[in-house]
N, C-alpha and C positions, 0 to 999 in steps of 0.2 A: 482440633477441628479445622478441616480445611475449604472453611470458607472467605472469601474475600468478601470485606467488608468496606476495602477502598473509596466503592460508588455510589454508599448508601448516605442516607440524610444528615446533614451538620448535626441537627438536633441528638442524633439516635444516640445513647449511650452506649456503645455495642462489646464496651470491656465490661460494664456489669447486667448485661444479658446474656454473654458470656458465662459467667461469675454465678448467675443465676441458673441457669440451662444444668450448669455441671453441678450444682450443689443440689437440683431437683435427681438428674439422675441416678447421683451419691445417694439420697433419700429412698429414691424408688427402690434399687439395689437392695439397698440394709432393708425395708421391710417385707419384701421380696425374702429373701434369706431368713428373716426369722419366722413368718409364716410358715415357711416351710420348714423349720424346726420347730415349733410352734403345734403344726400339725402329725409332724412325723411324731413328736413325744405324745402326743393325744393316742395315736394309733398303737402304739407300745405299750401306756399305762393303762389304755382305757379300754382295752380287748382283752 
């Protein structure tokens, strides 16, 4: 990710929003993907 985080707030934690960010979209991906397998297998067994 190329963002610059240099300017932002002392407080911010911004390695694990980071950390956070990329394990949500990890998550989104994989249920994404079996959904659609998921469903592709409904339309095969169930027609």
């Amino acid at each position: 990710m190329g963002v610059n985080t240099s300017g932002g707030h002392p407080a911010m934690d911004y390695a694990e929003h980071n950390r956070t960010y990329q394990n949500f979209l990890a998550w989104t991906k994989t249920g994404i993907i079996f959904l659609v397998v998921l469903l592709s297998g409904m339309a095969y067994f169930l027609t």
